[in-house]
N, CA and C atoms as a LAMMPS dump frame, in Angstrom:
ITEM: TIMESTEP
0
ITEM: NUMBER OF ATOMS
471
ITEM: BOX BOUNDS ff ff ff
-5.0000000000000000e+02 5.0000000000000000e+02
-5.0000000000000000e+02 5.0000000000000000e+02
-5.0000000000000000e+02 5.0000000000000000e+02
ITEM: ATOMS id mol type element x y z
1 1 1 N -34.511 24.732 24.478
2 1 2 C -33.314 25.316 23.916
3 1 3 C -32.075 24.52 24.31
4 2 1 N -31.76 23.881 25.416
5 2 2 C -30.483 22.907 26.077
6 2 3 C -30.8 22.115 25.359
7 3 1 N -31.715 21.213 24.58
8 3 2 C -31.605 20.168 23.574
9 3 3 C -30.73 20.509 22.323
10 4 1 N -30.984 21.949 21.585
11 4 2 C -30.633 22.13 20.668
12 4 3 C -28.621 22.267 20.538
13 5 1 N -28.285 22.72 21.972
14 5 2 C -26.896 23.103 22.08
15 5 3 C -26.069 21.531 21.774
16 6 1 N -26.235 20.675 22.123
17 6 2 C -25.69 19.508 21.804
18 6 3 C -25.354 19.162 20.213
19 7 1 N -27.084 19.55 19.636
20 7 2 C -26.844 19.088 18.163
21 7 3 C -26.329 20.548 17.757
22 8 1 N -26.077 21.286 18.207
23 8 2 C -25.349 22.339 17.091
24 8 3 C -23.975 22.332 17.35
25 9 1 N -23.24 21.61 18.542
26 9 2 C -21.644 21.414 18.913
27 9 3 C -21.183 20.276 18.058
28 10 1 N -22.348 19.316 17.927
29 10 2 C -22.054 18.186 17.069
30 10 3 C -22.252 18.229 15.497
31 11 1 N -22.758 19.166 15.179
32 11 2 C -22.499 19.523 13.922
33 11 3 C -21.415 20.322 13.358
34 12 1 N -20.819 21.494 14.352
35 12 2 C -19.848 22.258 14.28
36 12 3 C -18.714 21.309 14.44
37 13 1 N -18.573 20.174 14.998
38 13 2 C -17.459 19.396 15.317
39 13 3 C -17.108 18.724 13.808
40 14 1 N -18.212 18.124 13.444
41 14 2 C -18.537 17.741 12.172
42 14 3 C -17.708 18.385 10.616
43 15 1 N -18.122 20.041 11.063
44 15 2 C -17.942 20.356 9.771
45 15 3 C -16.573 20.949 10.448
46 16 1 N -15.864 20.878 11.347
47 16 2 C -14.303 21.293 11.352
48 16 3 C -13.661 20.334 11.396
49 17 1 N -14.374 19.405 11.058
50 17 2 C -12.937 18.089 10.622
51 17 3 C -12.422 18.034 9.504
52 18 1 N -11.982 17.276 9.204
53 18 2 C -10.981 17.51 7.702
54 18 3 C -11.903 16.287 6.853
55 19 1 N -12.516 16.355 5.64
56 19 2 C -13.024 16.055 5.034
57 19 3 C -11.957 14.922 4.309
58 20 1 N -12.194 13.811 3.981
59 20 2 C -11.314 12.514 3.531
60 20 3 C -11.892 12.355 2.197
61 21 1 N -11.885 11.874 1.074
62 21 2 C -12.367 11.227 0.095
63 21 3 C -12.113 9.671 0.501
64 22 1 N -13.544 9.225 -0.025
65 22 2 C -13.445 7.607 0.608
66 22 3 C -12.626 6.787 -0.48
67 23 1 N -11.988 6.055 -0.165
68 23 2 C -11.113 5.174 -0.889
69 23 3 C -11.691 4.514 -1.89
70 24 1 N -11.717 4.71 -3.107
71 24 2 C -12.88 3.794 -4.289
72 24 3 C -12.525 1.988 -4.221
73 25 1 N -13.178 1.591 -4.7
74 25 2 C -13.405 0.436 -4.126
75 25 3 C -13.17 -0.881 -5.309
76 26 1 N -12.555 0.245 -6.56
77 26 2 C -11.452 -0.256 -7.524
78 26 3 C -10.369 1.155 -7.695
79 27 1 N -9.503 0.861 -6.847
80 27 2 C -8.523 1.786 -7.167
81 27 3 C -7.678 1.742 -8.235
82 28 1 N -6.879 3.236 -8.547
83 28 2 C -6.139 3.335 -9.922
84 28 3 C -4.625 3.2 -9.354
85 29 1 N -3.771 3.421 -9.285
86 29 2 C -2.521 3.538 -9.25
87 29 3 C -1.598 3.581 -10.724
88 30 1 N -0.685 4.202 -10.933
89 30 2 C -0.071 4.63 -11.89
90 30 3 C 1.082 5.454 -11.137
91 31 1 N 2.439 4.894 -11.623
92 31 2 C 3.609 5.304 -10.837
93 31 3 C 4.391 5.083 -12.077
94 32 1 N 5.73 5.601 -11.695
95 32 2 C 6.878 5.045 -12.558
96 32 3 C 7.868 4.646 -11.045
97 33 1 N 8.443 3.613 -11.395
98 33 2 C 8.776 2.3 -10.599
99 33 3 C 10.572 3.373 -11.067
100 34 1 N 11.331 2.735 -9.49
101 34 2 C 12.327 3.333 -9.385
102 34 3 C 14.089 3.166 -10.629
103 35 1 N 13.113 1.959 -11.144
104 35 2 C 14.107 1.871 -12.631
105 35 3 C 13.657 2.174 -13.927
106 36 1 N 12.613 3.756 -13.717
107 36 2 C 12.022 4.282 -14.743
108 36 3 C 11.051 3.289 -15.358
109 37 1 N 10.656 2.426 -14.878
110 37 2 C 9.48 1.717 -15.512
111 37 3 C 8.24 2.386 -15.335
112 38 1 N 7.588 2.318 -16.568
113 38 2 C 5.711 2.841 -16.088
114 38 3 C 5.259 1.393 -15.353
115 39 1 N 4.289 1.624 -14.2
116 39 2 C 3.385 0.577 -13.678
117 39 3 C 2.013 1.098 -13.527
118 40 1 N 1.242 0.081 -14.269
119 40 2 C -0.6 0.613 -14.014
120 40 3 C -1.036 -0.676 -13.188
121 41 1 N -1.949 -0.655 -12.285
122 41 2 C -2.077 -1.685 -11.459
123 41 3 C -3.35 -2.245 -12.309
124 42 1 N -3.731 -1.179 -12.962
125 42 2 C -5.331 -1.952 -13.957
126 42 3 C -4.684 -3.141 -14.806
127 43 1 N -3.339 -3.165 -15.757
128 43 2 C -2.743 -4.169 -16.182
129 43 3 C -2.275 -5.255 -15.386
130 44 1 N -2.585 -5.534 -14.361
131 44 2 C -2.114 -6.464 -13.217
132 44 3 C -3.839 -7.176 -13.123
133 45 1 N -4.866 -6.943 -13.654
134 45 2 C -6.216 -7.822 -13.851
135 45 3 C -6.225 -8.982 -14.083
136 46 1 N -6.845 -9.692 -12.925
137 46 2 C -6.58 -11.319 -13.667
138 46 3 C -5.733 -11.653 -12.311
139 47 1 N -4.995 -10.873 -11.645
140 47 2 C -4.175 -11.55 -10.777
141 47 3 C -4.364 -10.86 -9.08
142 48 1 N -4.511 -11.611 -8.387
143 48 2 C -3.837 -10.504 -6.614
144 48 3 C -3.241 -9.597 -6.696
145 49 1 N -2.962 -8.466 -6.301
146 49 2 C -1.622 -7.691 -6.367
147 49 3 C -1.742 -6.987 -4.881
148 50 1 N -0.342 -7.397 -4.295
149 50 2 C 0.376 -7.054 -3.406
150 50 3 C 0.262 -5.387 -3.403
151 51 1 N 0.121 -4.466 -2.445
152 51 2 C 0.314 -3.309 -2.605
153 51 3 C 0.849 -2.659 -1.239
154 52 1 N 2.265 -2.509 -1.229
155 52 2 C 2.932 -2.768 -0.206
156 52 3 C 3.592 -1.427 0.417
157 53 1 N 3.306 -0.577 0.904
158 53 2 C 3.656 0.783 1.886
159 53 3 C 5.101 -0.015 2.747
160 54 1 N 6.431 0.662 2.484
161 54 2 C 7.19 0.655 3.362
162 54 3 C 8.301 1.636 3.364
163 55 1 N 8.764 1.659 4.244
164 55 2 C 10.065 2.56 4.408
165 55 3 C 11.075 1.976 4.885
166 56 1 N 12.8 2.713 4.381
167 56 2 C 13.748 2.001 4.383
168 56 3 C 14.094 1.597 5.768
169 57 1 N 13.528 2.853 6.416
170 57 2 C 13.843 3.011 8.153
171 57 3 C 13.051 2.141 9.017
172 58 1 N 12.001 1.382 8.538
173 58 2 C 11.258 0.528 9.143
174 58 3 C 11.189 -0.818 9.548
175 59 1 N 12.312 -1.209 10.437
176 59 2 C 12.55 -2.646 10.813
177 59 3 C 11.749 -3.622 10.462
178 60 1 N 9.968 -3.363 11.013
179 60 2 C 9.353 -4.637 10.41
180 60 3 C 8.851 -4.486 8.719
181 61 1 N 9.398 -3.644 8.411
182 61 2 C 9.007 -3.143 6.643
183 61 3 C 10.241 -4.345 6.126
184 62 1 N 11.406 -3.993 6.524
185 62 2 C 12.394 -5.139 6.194
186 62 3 C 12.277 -6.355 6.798
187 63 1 N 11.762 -6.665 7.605
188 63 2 C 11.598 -7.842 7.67
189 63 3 C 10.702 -8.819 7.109
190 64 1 N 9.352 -7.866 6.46
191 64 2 C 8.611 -9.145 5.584
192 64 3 C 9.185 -8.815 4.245
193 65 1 N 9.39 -7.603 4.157
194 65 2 C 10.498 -7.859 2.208
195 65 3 C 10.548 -9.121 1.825
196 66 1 N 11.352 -10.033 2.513
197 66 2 C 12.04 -11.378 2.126
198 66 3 C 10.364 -12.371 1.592
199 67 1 N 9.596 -12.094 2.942
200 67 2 C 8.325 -12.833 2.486
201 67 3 C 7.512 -12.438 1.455
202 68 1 N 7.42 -11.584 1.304
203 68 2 C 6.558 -10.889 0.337
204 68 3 C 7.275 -11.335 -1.157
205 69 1 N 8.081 -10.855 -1.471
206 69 2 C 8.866 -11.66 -2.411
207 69 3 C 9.004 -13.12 -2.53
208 70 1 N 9.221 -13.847 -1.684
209 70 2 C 9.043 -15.546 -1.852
210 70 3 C 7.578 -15.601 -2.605
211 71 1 N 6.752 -15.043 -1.837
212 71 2 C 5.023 -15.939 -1.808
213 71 3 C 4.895 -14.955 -3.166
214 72 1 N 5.106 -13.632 -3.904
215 72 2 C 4.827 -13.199 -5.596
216 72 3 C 6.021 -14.457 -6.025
217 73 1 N 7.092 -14.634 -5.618
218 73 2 C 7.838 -16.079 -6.373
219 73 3 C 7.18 -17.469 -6.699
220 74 1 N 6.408 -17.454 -5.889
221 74 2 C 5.528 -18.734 -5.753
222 74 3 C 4.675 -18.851 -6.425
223 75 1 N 4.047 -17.994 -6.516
224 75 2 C 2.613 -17.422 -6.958
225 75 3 C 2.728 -17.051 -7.937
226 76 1 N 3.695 -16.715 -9.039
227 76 2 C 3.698 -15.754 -9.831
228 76 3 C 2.552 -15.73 -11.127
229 77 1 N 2.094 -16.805 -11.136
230 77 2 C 0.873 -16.908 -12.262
231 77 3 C -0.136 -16.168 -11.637
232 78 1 N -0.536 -16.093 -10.1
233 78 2 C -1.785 -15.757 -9.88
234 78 3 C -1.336 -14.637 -8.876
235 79 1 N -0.308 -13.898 -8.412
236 79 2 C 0.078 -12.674 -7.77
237 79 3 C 1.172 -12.104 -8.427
238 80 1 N 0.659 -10.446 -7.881
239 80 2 C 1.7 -9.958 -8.362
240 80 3 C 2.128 -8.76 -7.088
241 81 1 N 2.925 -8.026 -7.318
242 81 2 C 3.337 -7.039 -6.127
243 81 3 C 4.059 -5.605 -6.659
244 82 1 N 3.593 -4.873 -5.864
245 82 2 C 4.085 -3.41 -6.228
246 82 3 C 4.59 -2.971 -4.952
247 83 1 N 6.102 -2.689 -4.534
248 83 2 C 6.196 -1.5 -3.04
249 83 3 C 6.479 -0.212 -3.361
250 84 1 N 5.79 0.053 -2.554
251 84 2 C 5.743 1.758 -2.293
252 84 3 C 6.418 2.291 -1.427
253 85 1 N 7.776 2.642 -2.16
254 85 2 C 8.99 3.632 -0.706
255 85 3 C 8.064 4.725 -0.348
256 86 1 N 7.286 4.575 1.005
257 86 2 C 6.693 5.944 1.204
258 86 3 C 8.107 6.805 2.41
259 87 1 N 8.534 7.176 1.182
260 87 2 C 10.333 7.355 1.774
261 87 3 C 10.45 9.187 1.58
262 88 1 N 11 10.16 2.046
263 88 2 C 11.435 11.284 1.466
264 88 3 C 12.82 11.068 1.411
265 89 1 N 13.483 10.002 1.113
266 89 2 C 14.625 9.918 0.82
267 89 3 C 15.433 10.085 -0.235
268 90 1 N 16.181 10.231 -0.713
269 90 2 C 16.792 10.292 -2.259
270 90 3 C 16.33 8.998 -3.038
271 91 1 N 16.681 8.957 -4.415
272 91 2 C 15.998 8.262 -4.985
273 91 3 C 17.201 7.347 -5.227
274 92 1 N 18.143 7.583 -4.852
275 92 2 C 19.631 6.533 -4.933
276 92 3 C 19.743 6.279 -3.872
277 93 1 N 19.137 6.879 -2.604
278 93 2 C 19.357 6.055 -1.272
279 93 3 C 18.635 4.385 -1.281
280 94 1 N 17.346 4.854 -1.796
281 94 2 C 16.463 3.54 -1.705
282 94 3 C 17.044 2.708 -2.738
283 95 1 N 17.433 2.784 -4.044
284 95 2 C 17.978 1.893 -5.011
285 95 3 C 19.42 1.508 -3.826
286 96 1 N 19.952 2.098 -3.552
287 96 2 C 20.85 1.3 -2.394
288 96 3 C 20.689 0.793 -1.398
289 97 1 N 19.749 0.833 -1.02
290 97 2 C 19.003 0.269 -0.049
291 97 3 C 18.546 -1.478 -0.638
292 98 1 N 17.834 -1.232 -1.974
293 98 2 C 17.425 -2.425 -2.445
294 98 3 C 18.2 -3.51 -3.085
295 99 1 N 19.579 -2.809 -3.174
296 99 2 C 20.358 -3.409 -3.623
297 99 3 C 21.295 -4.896 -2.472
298 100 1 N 21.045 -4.049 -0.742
299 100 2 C 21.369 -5.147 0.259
300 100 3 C 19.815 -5.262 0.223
301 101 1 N 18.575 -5.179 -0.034
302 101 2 C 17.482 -6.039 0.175
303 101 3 C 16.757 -6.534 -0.864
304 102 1 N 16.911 -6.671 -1.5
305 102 2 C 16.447 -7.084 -3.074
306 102 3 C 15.23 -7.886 -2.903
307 103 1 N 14.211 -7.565 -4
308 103 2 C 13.14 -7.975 -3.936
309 103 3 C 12.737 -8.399 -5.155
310 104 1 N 11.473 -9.232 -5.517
311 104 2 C 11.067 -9.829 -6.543
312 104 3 C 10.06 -8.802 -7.434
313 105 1 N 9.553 -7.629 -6.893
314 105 2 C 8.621 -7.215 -7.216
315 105 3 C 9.04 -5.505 -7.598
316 106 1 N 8.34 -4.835 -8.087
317 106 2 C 8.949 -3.729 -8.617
318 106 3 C 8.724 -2.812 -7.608
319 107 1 N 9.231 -1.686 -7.569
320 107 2 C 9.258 -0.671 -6.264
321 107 3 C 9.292 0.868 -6.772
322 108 1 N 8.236 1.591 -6.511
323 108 2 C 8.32 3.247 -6.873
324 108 3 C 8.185 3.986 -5.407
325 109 1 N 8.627 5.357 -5.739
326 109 2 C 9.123 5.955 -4.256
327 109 3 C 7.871 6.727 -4.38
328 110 1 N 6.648 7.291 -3.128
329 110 2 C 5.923 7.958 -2.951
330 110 3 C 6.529 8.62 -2.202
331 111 1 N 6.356 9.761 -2.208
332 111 2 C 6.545 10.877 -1.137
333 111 3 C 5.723 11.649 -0.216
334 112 1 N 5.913 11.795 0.671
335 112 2 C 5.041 12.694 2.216
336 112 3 C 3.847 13.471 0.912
337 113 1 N 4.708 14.314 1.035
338 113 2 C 3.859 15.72 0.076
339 113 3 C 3.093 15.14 -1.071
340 114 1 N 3.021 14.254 -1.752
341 114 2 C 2.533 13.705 -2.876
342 114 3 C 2.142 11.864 -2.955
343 115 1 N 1.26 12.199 -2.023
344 115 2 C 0.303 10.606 -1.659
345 115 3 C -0.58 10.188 -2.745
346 116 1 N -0.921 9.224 -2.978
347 116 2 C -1.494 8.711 -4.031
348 116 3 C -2.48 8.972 -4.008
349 117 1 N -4.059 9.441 -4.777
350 117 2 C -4.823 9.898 -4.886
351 117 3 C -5.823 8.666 -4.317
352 118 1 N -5.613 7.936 -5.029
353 118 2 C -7.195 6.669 -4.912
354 118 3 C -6.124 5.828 -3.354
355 119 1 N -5.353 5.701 -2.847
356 119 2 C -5.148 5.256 -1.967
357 119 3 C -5.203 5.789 -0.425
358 120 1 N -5.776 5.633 0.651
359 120 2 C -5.481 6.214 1.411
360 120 3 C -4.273 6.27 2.265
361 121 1 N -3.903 7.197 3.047
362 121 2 C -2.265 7.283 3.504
363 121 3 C -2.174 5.974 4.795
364 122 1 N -1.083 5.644 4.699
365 122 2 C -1.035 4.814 5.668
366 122 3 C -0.49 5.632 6.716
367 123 1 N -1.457 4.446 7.979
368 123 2 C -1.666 4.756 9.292
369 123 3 C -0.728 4.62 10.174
370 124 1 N -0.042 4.046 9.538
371 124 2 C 1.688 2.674 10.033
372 124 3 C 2.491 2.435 8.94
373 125 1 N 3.497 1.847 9.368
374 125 2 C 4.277 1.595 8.068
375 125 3 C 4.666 -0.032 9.095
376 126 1 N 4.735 -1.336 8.355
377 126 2 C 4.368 -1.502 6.565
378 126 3 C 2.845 -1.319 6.487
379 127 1 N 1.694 -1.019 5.798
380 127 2 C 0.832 -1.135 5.384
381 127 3 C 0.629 -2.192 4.205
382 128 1 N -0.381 -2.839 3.907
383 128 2 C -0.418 -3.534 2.87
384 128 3 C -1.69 -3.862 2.329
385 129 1 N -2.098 -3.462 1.086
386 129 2 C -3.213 -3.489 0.644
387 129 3 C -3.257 -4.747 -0.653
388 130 1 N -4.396 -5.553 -0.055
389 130 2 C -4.542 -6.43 -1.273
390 130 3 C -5.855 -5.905 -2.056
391 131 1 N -5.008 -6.295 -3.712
392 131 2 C -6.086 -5.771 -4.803
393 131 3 C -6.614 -7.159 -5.24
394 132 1 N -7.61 -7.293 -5.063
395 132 2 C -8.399 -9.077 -5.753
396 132 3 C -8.048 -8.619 -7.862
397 133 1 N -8.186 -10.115 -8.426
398 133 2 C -8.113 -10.227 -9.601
399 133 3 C -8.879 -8.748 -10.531
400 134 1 N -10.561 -9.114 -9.837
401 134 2 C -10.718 -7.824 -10.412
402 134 3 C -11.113 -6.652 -10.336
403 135 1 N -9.882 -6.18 -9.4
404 135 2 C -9.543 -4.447 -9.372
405 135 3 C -9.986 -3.978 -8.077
406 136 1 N -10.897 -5.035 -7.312
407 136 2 C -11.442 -4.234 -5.825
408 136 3 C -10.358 -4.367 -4.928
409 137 1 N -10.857 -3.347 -3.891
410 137 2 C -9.681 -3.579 -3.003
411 137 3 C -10.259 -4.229 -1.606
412 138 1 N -9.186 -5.18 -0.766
413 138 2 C -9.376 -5.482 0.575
414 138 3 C -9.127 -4.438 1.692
415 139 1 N -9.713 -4.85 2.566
416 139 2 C -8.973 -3.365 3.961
417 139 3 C -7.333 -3.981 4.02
418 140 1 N -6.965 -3.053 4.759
419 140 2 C -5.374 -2.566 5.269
420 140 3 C -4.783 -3.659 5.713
421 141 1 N -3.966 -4.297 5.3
422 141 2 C -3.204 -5.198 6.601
423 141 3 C -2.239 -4.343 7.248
424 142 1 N -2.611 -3.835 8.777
425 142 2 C -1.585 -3.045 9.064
426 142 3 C -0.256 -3.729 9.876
427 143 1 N 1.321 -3.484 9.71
428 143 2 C 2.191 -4.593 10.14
429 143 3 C 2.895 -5.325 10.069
430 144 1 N 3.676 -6.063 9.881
431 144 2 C 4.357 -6.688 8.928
432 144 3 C 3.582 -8.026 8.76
433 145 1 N 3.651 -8.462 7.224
434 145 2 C 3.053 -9.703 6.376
435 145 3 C 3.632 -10.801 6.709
436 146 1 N 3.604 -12.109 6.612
437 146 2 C 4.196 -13.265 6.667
438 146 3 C 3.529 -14.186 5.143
439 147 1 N 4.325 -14.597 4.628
440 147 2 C 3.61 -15.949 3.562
441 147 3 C 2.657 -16.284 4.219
442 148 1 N 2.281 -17.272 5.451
443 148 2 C 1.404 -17.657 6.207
444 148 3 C 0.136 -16.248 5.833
445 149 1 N 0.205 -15.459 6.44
446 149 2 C -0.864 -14.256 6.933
447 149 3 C -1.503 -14.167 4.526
448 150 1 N -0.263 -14.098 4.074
449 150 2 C -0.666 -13.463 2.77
450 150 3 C -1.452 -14.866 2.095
451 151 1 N -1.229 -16.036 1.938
452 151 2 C -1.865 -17.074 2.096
453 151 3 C -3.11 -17.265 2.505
454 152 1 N -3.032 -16.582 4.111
455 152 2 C -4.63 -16.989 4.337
456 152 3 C -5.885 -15.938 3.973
457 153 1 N -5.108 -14.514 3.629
458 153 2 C -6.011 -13.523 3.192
459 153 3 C -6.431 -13.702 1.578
460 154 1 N -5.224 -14.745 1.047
461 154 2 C -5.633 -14.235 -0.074
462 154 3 C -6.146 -15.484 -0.822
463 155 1 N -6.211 -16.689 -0.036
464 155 2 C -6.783 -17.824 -0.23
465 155 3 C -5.756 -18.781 -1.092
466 156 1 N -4.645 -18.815 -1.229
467 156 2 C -3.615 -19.399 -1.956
468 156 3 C -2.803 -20.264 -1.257
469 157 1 N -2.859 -21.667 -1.121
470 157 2 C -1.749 -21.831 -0.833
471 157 3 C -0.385 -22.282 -1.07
């Protein structure tokens, strides 16, 4: 009977955790981008795409902005980039925000309460998920990016 108490704490532990849906392994995304644009990341096929978690409040979130934007500048035939204000901020704070940080790539605001379905939440902020040409996804870069780092993950130089 002391054998059995182990596996029945470890099953009870089991089923009081919070159940996750696993991240599909071609994700969807579909947003409208903060200057009312629709964005589908399935129309981005054919190319890398940047998928970039940051917040305005996040020092190293602003600090690869600048990179992340150069290397989709560079790249632009074969990358592309989407950021994600995972912001509860106003939606004119961050357009003012982007206006002293301006970027190359388009930007929609996610919110706390309303996380993206096929993505999982980030663990950190910046997070950054690369999508290959077609549609799978890489694990997390958690941290801030450098050209260098996005280069060597994504085989471009």
């Amino acid at each position: 009977m002391k054998l059995f108490v182990p596996a029945i704490l470890a099953a009870a532990a089991l089923l009081a955790a919070p159940v996750h849906a696993a991240m599909p392994a071609k994700p969807a995304l579909k947003v409208t981008t903060l200057d009312g644009k629709p964005y589908d990341l399935a129309s981005q096929r054919g190319k890398w795409v940047i998928v970039n978690y940051w917040a305005t409040w996040c020092v190293p979130c602003i600090k690869e902005m600048p990179a992340i934007s150069k290397f989709v500048t560079d790249h632009k035939d074969k990358v592309a980039a989407i950021g994600l204000a995972y912001d509860d901020s106003d939606k004119a704070d961050i357009q003012a925000f982007l206006v002293k940080h301006p970027v190359s790539y388009p930007v929609a605001q996610v919110t706390l309460d309303k996380p993206l379905p096929d993505f999982d939440e980030p663990r950190g902020l910046p997070t950054t998920w690369l999508i290959r040409p077609d549609g799978s996804v890489t694990k997390p870069l958690v941290g801030g990016v450098t050209e260098k780092s996005l280069s060597d993950a994504i085989g471009i130089k």
